[in-house]
N, C-alpha and C positions, 0 to 999 in steps of 0.2 A: 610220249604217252600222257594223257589228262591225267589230272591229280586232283581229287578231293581236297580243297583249302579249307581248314577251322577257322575260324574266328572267334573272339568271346562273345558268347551268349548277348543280342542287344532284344529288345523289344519295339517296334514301331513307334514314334509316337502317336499314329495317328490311324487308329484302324488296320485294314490291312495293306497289303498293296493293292492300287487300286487297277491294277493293268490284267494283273489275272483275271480270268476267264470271263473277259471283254473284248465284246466286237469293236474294231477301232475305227472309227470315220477317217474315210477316204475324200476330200474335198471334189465338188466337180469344177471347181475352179481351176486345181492342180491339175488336175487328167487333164483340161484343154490345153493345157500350157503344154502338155507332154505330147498331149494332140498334133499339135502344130511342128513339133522336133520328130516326131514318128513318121508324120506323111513325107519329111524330105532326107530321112536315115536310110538305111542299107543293110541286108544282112544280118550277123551279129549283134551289131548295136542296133538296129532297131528292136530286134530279140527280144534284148536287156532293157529296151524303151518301155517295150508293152508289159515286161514284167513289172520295173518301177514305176508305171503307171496304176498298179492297186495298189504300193503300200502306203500306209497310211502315215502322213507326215502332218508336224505342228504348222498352224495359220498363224500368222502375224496380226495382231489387232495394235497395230504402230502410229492411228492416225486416229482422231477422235469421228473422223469422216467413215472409221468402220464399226462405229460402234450400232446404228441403227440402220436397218436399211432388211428386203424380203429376199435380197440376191445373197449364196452364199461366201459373198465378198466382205459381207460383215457378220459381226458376234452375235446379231438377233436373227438373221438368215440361217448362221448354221446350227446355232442351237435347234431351229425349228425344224429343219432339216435332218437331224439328228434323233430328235424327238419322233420325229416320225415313220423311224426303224421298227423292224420286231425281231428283237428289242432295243430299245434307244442303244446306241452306238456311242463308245468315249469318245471323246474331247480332248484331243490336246491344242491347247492356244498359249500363246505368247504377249503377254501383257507388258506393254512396252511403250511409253510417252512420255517418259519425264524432263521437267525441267530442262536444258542444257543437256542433251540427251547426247553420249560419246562425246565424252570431256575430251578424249586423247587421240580425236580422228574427228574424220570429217564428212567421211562416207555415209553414215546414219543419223548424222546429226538430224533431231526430231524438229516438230511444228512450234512447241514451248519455251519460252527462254524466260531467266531469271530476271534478265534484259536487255531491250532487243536493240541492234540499230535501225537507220531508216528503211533498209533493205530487206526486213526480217531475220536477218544473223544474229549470232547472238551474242551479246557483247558484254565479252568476258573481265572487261576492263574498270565496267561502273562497278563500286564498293556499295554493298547492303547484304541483307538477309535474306533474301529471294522470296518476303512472302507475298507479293502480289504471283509469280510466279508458282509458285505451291499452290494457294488458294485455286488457280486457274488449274492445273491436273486436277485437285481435289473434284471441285467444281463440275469439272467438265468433261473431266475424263474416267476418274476412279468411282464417283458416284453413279455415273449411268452405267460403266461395266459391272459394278455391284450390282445394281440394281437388275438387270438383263439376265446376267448369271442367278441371280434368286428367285426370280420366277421360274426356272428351271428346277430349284431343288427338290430334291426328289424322284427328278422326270428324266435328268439326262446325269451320264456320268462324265464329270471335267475336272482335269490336270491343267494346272494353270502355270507356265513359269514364268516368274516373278524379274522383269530389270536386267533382261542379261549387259555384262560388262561395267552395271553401275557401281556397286559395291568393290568389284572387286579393285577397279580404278581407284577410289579412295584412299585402298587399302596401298595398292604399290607407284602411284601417278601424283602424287603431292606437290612433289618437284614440276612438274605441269602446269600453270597459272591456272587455262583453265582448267582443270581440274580440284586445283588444290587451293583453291578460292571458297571464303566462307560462303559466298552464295552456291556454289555448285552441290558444295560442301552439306548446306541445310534441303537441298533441294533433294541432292539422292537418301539422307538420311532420314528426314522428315517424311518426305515423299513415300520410300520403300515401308517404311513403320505405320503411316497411314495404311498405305493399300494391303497391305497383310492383314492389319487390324478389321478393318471394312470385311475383306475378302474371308477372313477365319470364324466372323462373328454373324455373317450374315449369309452365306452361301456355304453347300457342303461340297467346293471345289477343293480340290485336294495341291496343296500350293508345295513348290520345289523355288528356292533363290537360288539362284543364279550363282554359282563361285566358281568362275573361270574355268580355266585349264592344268594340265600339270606342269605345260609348261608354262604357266605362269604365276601360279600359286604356288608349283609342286614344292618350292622352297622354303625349309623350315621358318623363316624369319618372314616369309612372304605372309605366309599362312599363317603365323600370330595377329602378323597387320588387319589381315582380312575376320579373323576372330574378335580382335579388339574391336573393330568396327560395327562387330555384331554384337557386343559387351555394349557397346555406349549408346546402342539402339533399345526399345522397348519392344521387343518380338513374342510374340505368344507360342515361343515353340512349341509346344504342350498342343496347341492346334495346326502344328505345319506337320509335311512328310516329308520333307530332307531339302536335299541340293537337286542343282542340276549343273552339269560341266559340260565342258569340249562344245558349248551351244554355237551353232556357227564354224567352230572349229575343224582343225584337221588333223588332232596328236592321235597317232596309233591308239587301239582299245588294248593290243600286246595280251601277256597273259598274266594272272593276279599271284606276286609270290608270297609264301608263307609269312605269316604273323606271330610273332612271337608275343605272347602277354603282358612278357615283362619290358619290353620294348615301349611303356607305354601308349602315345601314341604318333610315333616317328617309327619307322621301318626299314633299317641303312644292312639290311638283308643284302643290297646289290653294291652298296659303297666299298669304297678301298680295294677295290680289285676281287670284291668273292663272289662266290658263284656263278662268275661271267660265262659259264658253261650252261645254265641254265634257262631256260625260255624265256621265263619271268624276267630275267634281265637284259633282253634286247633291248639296244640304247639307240634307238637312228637318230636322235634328236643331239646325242653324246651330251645328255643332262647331269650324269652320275660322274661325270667328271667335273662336273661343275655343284658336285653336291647335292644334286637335286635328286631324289630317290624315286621321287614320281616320272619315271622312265616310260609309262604309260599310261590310258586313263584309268585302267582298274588297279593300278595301283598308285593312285591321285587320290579313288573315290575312297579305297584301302584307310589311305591316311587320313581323308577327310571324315568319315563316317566316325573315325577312331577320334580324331580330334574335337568332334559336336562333341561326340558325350563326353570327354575328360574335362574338355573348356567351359561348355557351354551347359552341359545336364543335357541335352539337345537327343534323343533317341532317335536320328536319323536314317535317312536310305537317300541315295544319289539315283539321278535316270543320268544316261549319258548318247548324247549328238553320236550317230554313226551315221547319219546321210552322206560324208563327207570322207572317213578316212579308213578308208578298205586298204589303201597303199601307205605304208610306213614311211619310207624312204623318200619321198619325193622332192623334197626340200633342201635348196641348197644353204638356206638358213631356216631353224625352224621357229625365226621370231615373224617372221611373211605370214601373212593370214587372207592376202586379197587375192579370191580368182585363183588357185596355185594351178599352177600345170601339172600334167601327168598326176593327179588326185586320182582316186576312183571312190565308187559308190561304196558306201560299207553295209556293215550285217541290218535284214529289213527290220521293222520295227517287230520285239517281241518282248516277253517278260521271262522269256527262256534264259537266265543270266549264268555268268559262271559263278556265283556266289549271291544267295538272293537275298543273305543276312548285308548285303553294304548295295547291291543294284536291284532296285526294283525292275530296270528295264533299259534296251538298248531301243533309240528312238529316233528317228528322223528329225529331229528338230526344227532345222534347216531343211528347207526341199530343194533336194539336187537341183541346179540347175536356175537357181536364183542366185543374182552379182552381188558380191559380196560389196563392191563399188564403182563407180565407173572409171574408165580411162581418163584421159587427159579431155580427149577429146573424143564426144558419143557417138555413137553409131550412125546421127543422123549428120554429123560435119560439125557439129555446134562446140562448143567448149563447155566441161563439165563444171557447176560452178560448186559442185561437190566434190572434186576429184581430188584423192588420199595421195600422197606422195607413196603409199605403203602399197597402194594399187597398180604402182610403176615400179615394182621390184623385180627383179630379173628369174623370180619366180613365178612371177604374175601375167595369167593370157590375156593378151592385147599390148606385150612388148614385142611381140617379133614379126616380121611385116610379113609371113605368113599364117596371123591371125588376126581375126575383127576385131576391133577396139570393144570394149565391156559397157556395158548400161551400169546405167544407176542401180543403186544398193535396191534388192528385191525385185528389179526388173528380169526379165526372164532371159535367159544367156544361153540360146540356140546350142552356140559352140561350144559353151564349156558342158552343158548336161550330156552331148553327145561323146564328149571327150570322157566322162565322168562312167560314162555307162559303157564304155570301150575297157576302163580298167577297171570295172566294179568288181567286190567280192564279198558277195551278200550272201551266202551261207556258211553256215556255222564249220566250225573245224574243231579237231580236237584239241588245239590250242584255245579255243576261246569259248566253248560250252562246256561244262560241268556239271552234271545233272542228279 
């Protein structure tokens, strides 16, 4: 049976939430893509196609090439696009270019380097500051998206999330060269504190960063790292609205367990063997064994929201990724993040949340159905010169020779959306709405 969870009393920092009683823009970029998997589905799954085909899921603006442009393949298309609702339609977009972009993979690595070889890669090896590399986001990237977004203000309502994976690499990827190199190092730090600053002082986009997963922050020591991070940055909390998690992701949403006050803000409700009888405590990932309390994202977002404000003064609210993880279980390690097989779709995007004091909203982030990274080798024969070794896990579709090999990161992945829309479970249940 659903339970009513407390919490203590927080205040927003930033207005209200901005998801409530907002129509959400549905890209007509997306639907083609779904276009093109519905005309060759079946049944069932094509069903579940033409339903995931209106929800409304985040764009990537990943390339400085989408910043201008009247198609809505870029951030001045859709804005105008969006503008031209009755009434303007939110916004959710994904701000994403920096420097040495996925210090700890391969798959996303962006257009910018701190510094580059002759092939355009980006070469983690030369020692300096990264500021011709900053200058160039600043420049070219963070300035025109400010700039694009503030002509809008007023007119369109947008959710911006802020660098996923940057930050929170810092926080636990040290031991990483690249990563844990003082140019990557100025690049995401400098970088992210710029475009918040830009973004909170000139536009009334309502901005979420980016802090991981649970299972990779959910760990009390993880999650100082990734705190500390945010201590040694100049962030204008006072003008953000929270986090955002699981972006891209696949960890269960599960269900949010009780809060104790005095618990500060750690929540070991599920440690040492208690309450393993209770919902809240389903562990597929078998994190609570390994200490990690964050056994699912609402209670990640639980510890996270509690941790802004005790650490940080930070009056946050988390949105959390459910395009991806409707099936718990799936994973036979749940460190795998590329393409997983047997995934399914999860709950459509709403601000219906089980507790609305820590989740503004459960959200698409990710749209089903776009590669997390490519195989070895692409669809077309070629060899990927992007290809993650994380992409070849025995979790990952386009290991087994009766499936296609995967495209490139954000290319559209026929077989996995169909596969996604076969096990989706996109409404609400009494485990995971509380109203």
């Amino acid at each position: 049976m659903a339970r009513l969870l407390l919490l203590p009393t927080i205040v927003a920092s930033d207005s209200v939430n901005p998801f409530v009683d907002k129509t959400y823009y549905v890209n007509p970029v997306n639907q083609k893509e779904f276009d093109e998997s519905i005309a060759t589905a079946t049944g069932d799954v094509q069903s579940t196609l033409k339903e995931m085909r209106e929800v409304p899921s985040a764009y990537w603006i990943d390339s400085k090439s989408k910043l201008q442009g009247t198609s809505t393949e870029s951030l001045s298309g859709i804005l105008a696009d969006a503008a031209s609702k009755t009434p303007p339609e939110l916004v959710v977009l994904i701000f994403y270019d920096l420097p040495n972009r996925d210090c700890d993979a391969k798959a996303s690595n962006g257009e910018m380097c701190c510094y580059a070889n002759d092939d355009g890669s980006c070469n983690y090896d030369q020692v300096g500051d990264c500021a011709e590399g900053i200058a160039q986001y600043k420049s070219e990237y963070v300035d025109p998206f400010v700039s694009i977004v503030a002509s809008y203000k007023g007119k369109v309502p947008i959710v911006l999330v802020v660098e996923p994976d940057s930050l929170p690499n810092l926080a636990t990827n040290s031991g990483d060269p690249h990563c844990g190199n003082e140019a990557t190092g100025n690049a995401y730090k400098l970088g992210v504190e710029y475009a918040v600053q830009e973004l909170s002082s000139k536009t009334d986009a309502a901005l979420y960063l980016d802090a991981g997963h649970g299972g990779w922050l959910g760990w009390s020591d993880n999650l100082d790292k990734y705190l500390s991070v945010l201590k040694e940055m100049n962030l204008p909390f006072d003008k953000m609205r929270g986090f955002a998690t699981n972006v891209a992701g696949y960890q269960p949403l599960g269900v949010m367990c009780p809060w104790a006050p005095d618990q500060g803000f750690r929540n070991s409700y599920c440690l040492n063997g208690q309450h393993q009888d209770d919902e809240c405590c389903a562990d597929p990932c078998k994190l609570e064994s390994q200490w990690n309390p964050a056994n699912n994202e609402l209670n990640y977002a639980q510890a996270l929201v509690n941790a802004a404000k005790g650490e940080l003064n930070f009056d946050a609210r988390a949105i959390i990724d459910t395009g991806r993880n409707g099936v718990a279980d799936m994973r036979s390690d749940c460190s795998n993040w590329c393409n997983i097989r047997d995934a399914g779709t999860g709950l459509k995007s709403t601000s219906q949340t089980a507790n609305s004091s820590v989740v503004d909203a459960y959200f698409w982030l990710k749209t089903p159905g776009e590669s997390d990274g490519c195989s070895q080798t692409l669809p077309s024969g070629e060899a990927c010169l992007r290809y993650d070794a994380m992409c070849g896990s025995k979790d990952s579709l386009g290991t087994q020779d009766s499936e296609p090999p995967a495209p490139e990161a954000g290319h559209w992945f026929d077989f996995q959306v169909k596969a996604l829309a076969a096990n989706a479970r996109m409404s609400m249940t009494a485990g995971s709405l509380v109203v």
